[in-house]
MIVEX-590164 format. One line per field, with one value per residue (C-alpha): x, y, z. Coordinates in pm, 1 decimal. Layout:
xx: X:...
yy: Y:...
zz: Z:...
//
This chain:
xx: -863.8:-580.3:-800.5:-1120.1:-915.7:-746.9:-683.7:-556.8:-479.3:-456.6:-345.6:-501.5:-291.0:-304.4:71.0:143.1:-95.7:11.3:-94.9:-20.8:-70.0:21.3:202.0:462.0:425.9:395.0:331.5:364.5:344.9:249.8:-141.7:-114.9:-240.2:-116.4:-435.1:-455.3:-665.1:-752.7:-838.2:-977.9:-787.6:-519.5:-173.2:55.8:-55.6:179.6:608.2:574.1:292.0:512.7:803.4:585.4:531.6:678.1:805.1:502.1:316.6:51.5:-238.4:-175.9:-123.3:-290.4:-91.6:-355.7:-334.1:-692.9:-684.8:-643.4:-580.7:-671.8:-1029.2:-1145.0:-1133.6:-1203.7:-1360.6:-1324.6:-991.9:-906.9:-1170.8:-921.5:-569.2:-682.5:-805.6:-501.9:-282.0:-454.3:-393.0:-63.3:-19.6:-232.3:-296.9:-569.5:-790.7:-917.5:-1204.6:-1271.4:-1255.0:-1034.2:-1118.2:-1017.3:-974.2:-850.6:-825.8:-947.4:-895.7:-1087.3:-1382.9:-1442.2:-1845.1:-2011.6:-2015.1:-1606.6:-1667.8:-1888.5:-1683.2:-1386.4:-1613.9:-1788.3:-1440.9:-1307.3:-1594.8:-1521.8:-1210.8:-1302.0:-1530.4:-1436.1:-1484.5:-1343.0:-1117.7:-1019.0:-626.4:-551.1:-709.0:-546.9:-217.7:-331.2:-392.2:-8.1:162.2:28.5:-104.7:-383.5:-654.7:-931.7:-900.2:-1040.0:-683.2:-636.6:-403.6:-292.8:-191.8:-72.1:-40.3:126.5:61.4:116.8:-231.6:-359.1:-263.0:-492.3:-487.4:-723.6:-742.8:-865.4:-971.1:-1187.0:-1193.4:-1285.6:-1189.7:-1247.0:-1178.5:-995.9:-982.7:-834.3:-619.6:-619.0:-250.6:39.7:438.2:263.5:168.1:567.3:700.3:482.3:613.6:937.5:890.3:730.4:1011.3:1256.3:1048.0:993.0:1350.0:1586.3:1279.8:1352.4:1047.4:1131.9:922.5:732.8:955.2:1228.2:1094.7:1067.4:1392.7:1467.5:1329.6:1396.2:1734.3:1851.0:1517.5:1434.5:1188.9:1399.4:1737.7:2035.5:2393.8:2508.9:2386.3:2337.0:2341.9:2206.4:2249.3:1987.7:1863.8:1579.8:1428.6:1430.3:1147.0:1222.8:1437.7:1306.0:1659.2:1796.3:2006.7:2203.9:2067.1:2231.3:1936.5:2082.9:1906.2:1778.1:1631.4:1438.0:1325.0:1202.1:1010.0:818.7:744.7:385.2:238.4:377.6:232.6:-131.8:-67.5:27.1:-268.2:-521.4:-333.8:-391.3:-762.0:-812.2:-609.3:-857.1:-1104.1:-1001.9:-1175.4:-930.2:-889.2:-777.0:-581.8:-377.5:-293.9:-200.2:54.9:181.2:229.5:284.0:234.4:244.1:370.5:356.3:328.1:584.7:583.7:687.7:1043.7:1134.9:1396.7:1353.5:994.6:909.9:1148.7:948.0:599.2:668.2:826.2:506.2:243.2:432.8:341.3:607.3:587.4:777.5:887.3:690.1:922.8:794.8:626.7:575.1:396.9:251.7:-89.0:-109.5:-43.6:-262.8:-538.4:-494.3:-489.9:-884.9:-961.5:-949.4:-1075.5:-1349.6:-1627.5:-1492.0:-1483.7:-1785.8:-1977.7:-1800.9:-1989.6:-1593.4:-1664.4
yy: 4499.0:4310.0:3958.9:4133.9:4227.4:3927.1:3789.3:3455.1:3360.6:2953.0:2756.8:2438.5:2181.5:1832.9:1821.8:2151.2:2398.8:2724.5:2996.0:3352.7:3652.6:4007.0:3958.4:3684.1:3316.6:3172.2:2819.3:2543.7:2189.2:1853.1:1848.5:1486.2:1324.0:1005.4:838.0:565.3:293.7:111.0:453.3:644.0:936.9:1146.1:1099.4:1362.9:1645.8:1822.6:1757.4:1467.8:1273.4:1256.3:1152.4:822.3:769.7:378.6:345.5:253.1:-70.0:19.8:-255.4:40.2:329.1:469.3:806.6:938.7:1262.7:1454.0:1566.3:1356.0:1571.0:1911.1:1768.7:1711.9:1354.4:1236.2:1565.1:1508.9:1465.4:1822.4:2009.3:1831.8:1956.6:2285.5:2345.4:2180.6:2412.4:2740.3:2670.2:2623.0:2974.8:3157.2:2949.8:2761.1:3005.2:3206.1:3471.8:3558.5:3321.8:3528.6:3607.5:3322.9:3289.2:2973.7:2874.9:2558.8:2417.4:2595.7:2433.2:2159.8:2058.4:2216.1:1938.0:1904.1:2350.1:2303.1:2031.2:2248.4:2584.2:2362.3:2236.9:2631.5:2740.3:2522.0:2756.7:3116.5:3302.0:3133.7:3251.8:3039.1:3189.4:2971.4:2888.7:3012.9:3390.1:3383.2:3317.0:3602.3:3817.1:3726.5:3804.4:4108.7:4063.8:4342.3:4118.5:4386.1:4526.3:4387.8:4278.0:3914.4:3759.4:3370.8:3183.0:2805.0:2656.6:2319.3:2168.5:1845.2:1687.3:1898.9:2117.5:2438.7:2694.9:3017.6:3336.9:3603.2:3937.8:4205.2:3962.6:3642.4:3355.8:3407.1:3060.1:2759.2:2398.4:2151.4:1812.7:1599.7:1566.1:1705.9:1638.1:1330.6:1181.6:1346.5:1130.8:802.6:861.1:823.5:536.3:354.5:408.3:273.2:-25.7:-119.7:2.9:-127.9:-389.7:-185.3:-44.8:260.3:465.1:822.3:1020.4:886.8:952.4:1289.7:1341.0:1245.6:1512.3:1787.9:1727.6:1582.5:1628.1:1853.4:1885.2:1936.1:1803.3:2022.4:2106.8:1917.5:1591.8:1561.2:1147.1:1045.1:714.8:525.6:240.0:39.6:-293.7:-569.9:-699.7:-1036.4:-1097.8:-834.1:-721.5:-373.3:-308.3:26.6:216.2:524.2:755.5:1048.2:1388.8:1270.6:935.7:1206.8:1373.3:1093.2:953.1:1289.6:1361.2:1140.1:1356.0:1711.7:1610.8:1595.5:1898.7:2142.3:1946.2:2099.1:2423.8:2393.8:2371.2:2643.4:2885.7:2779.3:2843.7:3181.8:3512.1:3634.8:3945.7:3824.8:3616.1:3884.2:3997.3:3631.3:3667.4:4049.9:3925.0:3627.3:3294.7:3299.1:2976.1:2898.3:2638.6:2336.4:2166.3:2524.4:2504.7:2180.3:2277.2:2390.0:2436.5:2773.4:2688.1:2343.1:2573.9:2831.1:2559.6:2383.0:2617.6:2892.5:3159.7:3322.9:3164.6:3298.8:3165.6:3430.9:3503.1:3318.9:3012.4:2822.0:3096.1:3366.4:3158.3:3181.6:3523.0:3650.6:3439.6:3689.9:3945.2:3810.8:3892.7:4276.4:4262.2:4021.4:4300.0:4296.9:3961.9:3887.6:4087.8:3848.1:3604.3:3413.0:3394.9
zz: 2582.6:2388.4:2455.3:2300.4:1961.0:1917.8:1599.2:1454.0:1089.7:1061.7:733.7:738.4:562.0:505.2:644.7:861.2:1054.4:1104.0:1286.4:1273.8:1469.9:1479.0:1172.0:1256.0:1226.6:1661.3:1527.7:1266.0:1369.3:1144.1:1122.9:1289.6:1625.1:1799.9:1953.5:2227.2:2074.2:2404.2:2634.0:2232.0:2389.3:2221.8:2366.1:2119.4:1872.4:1605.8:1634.7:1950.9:1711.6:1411.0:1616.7:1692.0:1288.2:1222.6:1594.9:1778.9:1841.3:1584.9:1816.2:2079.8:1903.6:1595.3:1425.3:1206.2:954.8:1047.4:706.2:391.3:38.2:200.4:344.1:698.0:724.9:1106.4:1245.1:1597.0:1566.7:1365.7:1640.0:1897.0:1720.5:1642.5:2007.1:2132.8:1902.3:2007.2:2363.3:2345.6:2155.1:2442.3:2751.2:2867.2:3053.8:2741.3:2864.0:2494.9:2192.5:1952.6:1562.6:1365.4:975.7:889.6:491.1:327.1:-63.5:-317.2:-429.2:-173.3:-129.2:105.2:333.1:369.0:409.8:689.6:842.9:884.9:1007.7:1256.9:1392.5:1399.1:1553.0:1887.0:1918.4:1843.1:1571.2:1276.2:948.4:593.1:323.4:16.6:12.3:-312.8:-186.2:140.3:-55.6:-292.1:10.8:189.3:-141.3:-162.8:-465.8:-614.9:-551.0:-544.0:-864.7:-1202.5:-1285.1:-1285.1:-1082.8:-1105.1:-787.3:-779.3:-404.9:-454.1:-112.0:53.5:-26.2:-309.9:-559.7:-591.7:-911.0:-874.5:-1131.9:-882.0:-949.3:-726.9:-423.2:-570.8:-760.8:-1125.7:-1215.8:-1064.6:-985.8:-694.8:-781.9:-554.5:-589.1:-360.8:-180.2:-66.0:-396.1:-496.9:-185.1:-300.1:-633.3:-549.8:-312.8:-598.2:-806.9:-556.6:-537.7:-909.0:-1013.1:-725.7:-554.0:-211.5:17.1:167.9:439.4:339.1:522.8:362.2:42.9:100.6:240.8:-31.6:-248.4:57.3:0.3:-391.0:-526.5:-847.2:-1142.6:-1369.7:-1462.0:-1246.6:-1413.9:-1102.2:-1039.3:-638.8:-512.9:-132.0:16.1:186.2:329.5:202.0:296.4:56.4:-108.8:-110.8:144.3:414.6:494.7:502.9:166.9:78.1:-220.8:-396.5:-556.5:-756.2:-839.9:-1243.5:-1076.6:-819.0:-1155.5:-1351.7:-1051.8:-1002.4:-1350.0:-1375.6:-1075.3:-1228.0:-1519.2:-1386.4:-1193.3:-1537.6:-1716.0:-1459.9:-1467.3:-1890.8:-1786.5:-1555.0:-1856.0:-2078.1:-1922.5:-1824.8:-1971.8:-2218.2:-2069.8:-1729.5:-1932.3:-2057.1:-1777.7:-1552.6:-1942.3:-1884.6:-1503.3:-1443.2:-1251.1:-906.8:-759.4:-394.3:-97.5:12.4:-342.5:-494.2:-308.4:-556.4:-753.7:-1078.1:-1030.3:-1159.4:-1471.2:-1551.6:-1487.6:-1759.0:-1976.4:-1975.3:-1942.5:-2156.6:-1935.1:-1705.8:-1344.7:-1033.3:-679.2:-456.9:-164.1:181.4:-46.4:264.8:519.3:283.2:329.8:669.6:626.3:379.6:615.4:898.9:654.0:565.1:920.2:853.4:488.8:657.2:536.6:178.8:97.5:274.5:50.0:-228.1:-37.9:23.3:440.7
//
């Protein structure tokens, strides 16, 4: 009976999948696939795939990101890795697709929606629950009542802001703008400060480990290797925690403008109460330092680090599964 009741919560990211059942995170892999360009067959999914980034013949071997800024972007490809991913939680023989909610950005077109049902659907019976609710829903946050509640999920290739009350988003809006625009921000200043190319992952090593968004009491350095731009050799390079800080201020500073616009346009009573409450701030690019700090600085509202950032919207997606009835009368599934 345990195969008819099954049920799976998936977050859907443009850099990480995870999937969650009975409560507990059982995987989280990069959302990225290795494909054989000569056989068109995929050769790695997840952790093997992003071992292959920059150290493959790229004639033979093509490492491609399924989804680009939160949005299905080669659909065969995400059908493939999510199929691939569910497997490898519960075995290949599967006598009864399981219950699936898996979360996608708020406010995406119909189209990029159906794209990323369609691809569920191959799996199990899928249903769709925007990020910034699922989030809502893993931090336990009252999202059924007429109090408003704000949520900020800073991912890796958008950054989503909802005001949700009574099951549904009140207001919100989707940049286009994540850690990977934070990474290629930092990789750009390397290159027009220093004249140095470095890699993406470097980059965000590089703001995993020194990285901030504000300035720290104690300034943090990292050495690193970058390649020249003239002469193509490998030169040293010392990057300290302010430099991390200047470099990522231009992309913060489009994320807090769209936050500006989704206050504004706010009912002033929800309002209110996103002031008497607070800011919830959540997802990968919520962990840089100094984040919640820079948020209420700029926005003037009091934000807070919710306490599992990283998995509370896979959780709150498998907590859709049982509230399926509720928020499909909110017409959200």
């Amino acid at each position: 009976m345990a195969l008819l009741s099954r049920e799976l919560g998936i977050d859907l990211g443009t850099n990480f999948i995870r999937i969650v059942e009975g409560g507990e995170i059982v995987l989280q892999e990069p959302t990225i696939v290795a494909v054989d360009l000569d056989e068109q067959k995929i050769v790695a999914v997840g952790d093997e795939a992003l071992g292959m980034v920059g150290r493959v013949l790229e004639e033979s071997i093509e490492v491609i990101r399924p989804l680009q800024k939160g949005v299905v972007a080669y659909y065969e490809l995400t059908e493939l890795l999510i199929d691939h991913l569910v497997r490898k939680i519960g075995g290949s023989v599967r006598f009864f697709k399981p219950r699936i909610m898996i979360t996608h950005p708020h406010g995406i077109t119909s189209v990029e929606r159906r794209a990323v049902h369609e691809a569920a659907l191959q799996v199990g019976d899928a249903h769709l629950v925007p990020q910034p609710l699922a989030a809502a829903l893993g931090i336990d946050l009252p999202v059924g009542t007429p109090t408003g509640n704000m949520v900020i999920s800073m991912g890796g290739g958008c950054t989503q802001v909802a005001v949700i009350a009574m099951n549904d988003v009140v207001s919100g809006e989707t940049l286009r703008v994540g850690g990977v625009d934070l990474d290629d921000a930092i990789a750009g200043y390397v290159r027009r400060k220093y004249g140095l190319h470095i890699g993406q992952r470097t980059a965000e090593m590089v703001k995993l480990r020194i990285g901030a968004a504000v300035p720290q009491d104690e300034e943090q350095t990292m050495e690193l290797q970058g390649q020249d731009q003239i002469s193509g050799l490998p030169r040293p390079l010392s990057l300290t925690t302010s430099e991390v800080v200047d470099a990522v201020t231009p992309p913060l500073d489009e994320i807090f403008e769209m936050i500006r616009r989704v206050l504004e346009k706010t009912p002033p009573e929800l309002a209110s109460d996103i002031i008497d409450r607070g800011v919830a701030i959540c997802g990968g690019g919520a962990l840089l330092r100094g984040m919640d700090r820079l948020m209420t600085q700029k926005l003037g509202v009091p934000a807070y680090l919710v306490d599992d950032p990283v998995n509370c919207t896979a959780m709150g997606a498998l907590r859709a599964v049982e509230m399926a009835p509720a928020l499909q009368r909110m017409n959200r599934l």
